[in-house]
MMTF fields as JSON, N, C-alpha, C and O atoms, coordinates in Angstrom:
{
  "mmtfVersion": "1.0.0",
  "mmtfProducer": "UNKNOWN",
  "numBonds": 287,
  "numAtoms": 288,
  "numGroups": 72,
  "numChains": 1,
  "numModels": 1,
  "chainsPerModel": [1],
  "groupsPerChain": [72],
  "chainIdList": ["A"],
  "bondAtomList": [4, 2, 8, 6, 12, 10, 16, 14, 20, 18, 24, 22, 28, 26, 32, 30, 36, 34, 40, 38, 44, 42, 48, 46, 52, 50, 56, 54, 60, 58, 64, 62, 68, 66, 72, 70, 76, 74, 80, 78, 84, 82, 88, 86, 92, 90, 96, 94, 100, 98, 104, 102, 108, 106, 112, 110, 116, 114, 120, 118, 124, 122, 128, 126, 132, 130, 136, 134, 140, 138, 144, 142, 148, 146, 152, 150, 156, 154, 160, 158, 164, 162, 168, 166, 172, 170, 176, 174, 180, 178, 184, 182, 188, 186, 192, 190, 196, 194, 200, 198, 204, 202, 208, 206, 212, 210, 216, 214, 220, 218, 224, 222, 228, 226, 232, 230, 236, 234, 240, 238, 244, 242, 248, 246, 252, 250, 256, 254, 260, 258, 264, 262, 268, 266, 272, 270, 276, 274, 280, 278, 284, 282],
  "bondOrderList": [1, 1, 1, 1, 1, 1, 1, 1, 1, 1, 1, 1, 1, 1, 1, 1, 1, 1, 1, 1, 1, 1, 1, 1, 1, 1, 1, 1, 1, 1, 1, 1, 1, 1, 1, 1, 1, 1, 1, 1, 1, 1, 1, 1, 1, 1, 1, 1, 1, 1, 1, 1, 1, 1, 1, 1, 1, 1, 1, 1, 1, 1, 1, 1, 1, 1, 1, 1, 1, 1, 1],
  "groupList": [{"groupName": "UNK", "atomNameList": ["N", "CA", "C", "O"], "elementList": ["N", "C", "C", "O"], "formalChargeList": [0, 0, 0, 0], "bondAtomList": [1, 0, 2, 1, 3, 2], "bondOrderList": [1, 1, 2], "singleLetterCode": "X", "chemCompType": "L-PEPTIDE LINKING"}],
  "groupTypeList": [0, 0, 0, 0, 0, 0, 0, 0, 0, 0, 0, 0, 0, 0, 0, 0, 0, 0, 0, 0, 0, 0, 0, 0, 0, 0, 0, 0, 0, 0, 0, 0, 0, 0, 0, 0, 0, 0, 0, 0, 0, 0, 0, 0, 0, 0, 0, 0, 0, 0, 0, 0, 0, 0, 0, 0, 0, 0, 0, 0, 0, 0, 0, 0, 0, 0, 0, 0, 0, 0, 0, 0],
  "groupIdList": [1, 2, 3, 4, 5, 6, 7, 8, 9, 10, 11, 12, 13, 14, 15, 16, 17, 18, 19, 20, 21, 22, 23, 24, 25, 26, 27, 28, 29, 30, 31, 32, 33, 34, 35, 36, 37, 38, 39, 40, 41, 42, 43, 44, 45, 46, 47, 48, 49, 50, 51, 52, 53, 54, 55, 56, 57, 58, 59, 60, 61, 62, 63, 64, 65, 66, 67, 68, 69, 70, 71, 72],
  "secStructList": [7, 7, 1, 6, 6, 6, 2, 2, 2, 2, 2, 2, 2, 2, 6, 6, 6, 1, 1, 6, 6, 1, 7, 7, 7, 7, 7, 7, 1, 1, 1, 1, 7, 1, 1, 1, 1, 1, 1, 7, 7, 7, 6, 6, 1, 1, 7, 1, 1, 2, 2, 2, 2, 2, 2, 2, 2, 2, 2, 2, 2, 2, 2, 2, 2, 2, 2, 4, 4, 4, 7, 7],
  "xCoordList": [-26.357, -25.845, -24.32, -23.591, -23.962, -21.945, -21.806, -22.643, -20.557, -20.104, -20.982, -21.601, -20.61, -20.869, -22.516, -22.961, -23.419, -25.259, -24.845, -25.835, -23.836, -23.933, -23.064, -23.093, -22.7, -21.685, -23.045, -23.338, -23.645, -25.178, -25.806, -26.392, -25.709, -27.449, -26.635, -27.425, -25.653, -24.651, -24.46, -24.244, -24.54, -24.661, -26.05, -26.211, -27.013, -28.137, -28.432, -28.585, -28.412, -28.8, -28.108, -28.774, -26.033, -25.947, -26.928, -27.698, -27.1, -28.191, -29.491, -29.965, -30.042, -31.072, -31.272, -32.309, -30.576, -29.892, -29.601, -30.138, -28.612, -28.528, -29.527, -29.204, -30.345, -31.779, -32.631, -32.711, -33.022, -34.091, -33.335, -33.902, -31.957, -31.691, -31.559, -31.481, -31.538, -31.09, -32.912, -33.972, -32.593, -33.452, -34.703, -34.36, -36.051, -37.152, -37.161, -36.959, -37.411, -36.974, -38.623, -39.644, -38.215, -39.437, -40.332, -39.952, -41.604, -42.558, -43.32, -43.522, -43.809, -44.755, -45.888, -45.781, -47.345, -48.24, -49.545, -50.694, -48.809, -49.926, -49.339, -50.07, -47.81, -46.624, -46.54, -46.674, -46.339, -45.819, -44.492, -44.451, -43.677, -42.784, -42.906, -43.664, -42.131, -43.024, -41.906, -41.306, -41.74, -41.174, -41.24, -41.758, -41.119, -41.933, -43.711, -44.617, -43.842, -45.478, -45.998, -47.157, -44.913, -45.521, -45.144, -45.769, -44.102, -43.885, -44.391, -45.16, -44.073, -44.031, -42.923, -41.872, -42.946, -41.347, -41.296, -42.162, -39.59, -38.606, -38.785, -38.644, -39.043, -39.615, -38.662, -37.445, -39.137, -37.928, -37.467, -36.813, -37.999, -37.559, -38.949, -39.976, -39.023, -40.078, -39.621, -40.315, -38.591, -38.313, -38.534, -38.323, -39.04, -38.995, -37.454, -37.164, -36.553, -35.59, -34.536, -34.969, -33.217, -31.679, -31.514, -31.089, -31.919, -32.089, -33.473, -33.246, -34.614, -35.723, -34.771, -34.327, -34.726, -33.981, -32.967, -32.876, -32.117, -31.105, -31.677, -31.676, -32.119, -33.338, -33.934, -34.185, -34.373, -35.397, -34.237, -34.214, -33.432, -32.285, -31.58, -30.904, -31.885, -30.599, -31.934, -31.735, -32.941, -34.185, -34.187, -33.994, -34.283, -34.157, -33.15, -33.593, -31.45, -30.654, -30.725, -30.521, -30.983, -31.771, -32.38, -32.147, -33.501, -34.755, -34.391, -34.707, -33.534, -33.048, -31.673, -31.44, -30.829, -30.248, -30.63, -29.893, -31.87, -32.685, -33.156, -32.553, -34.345, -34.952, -34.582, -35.182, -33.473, -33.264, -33.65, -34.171, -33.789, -34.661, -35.901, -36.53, -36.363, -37.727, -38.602, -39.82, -37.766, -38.513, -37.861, -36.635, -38.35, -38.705, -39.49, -39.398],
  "yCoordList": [121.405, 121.522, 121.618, 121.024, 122.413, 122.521, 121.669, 120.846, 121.923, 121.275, 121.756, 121.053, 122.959, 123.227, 122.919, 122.772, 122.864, 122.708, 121.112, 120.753, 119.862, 118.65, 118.509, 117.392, 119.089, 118.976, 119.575, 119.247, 120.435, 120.455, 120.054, 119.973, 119.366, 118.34, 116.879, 116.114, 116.461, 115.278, 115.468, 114.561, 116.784, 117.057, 117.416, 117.585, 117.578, 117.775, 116.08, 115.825, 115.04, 113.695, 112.713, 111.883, 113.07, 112.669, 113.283, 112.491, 114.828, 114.858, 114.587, 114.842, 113.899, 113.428, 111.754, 111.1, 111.548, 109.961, 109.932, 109.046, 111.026, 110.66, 111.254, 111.05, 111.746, 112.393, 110.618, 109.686, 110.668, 109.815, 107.991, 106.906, 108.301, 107.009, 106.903, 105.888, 108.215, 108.43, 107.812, 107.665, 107.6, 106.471, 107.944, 109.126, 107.46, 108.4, 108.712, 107.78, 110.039, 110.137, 109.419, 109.309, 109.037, 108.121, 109.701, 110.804, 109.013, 110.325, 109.692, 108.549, 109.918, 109.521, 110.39, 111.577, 109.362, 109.599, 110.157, 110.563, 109.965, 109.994, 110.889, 111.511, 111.096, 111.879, 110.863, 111.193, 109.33, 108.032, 107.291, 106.967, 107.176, 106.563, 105.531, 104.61, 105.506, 104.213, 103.192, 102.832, 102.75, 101.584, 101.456, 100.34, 101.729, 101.156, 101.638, 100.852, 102.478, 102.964, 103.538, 103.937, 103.568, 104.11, 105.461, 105.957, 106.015, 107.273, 108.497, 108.098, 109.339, 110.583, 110.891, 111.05, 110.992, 111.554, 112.561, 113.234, 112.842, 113.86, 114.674, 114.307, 115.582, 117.007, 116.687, 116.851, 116.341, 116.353, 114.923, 114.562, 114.034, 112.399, 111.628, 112.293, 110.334, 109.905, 108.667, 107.659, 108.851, 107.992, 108.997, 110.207, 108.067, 108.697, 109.016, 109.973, 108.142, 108.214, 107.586, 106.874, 107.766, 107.236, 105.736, 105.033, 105.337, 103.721, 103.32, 102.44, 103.83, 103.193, 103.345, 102.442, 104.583, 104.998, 103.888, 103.483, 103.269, 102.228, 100.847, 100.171, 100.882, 99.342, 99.03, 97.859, 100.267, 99.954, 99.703, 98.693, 100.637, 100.618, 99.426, 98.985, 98.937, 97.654, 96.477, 95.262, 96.947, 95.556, 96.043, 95.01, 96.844, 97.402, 96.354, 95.739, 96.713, 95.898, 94.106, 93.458, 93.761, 92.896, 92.139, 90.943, 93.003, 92.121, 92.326, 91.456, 93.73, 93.543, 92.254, 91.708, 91.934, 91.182, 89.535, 88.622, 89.419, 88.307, 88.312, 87.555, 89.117, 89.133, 89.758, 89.674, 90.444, 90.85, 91.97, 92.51, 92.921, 94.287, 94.531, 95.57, 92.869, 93.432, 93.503, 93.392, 93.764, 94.379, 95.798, 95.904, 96.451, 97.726, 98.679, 99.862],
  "zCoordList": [-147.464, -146.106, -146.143, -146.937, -145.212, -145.253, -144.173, -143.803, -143.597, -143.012, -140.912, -140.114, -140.88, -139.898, -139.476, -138.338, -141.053, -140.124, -140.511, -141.149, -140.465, -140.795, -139.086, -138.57, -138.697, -137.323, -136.347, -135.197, -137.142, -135.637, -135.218, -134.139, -137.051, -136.433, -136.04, -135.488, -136.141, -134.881, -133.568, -132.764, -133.28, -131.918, -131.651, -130.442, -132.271, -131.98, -131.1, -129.906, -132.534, -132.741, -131.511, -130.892, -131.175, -129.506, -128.614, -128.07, -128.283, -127.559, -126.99, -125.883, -128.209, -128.162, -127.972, -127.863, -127.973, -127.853, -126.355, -125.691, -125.621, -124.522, -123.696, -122.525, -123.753, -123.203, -123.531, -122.732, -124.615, -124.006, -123.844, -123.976, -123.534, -122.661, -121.303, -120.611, -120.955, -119.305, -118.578, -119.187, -117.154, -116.611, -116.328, -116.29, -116.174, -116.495, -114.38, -113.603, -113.953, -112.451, -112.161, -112.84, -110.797, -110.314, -109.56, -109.168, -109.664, -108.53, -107.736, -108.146, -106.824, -105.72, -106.322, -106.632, -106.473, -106.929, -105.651, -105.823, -104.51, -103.357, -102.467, -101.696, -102.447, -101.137, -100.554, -99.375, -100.618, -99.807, -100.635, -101.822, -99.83, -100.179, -101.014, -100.709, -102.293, -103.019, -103.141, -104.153, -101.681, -101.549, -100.256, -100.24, -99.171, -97.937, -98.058, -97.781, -98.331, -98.78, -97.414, -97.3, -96.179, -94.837, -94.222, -93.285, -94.798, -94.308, -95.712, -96.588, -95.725, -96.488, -97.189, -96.568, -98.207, -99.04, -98.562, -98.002, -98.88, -99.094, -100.224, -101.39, -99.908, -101.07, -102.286, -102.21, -103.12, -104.644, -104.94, -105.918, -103.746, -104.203, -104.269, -104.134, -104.46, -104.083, -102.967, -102.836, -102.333, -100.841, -99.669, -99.586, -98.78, -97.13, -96.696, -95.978, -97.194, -96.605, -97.544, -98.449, -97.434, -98.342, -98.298, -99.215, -97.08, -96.973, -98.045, -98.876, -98.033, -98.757, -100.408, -101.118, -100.562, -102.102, -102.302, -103.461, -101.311, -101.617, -102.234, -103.262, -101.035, -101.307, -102.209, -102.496, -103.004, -104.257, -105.452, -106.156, -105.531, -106.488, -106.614, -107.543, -105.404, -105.455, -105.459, -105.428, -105.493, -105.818, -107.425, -108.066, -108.082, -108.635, -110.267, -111.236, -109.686, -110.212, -110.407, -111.433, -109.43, -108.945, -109.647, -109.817, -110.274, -110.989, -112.328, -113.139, -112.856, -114.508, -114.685, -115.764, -113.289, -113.753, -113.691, -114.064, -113.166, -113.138, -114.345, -115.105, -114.965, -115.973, -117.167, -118.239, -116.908, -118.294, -118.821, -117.845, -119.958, -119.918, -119.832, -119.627, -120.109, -119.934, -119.099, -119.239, -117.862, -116.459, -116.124, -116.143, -115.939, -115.824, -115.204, -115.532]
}
């Protein structure tokens, strides 16, 4: 290997590092908001609305800084 396929596969290896650390996107399994569970999502989110999306995020922070990582 030279220098340049030893500089690819390091940028290959950050890439792949920051791919599977980024957070996995949430989906609605039914089209219900999956955090009040009473309205219908927003095409492309799985909240009814920016307030439900807040709420969960910040219950969210919440319970990892209660428990630690291994809630999830």
């Amino acid at each position: 290997m030279d220098e340049a396929d030893l500089a690819q596969k390091r940028e290959q290896d950050i890439i792949n590092a920051a791919l599977s650390s980024r957070e996995k996107s949430l989906k609605s399994p039914d089209g219900q908001c999956i955090w009040c569970k009473e309205e219908t999502i927003v095409l492309g989110t799985a909240f009814c609305s920016a307030e439900c999306g807040d709420d969960y995020n910040k219950y969210q922070r919440e319970m990892k800084q209660r428990l630690g990582r291994q809630y999830q």
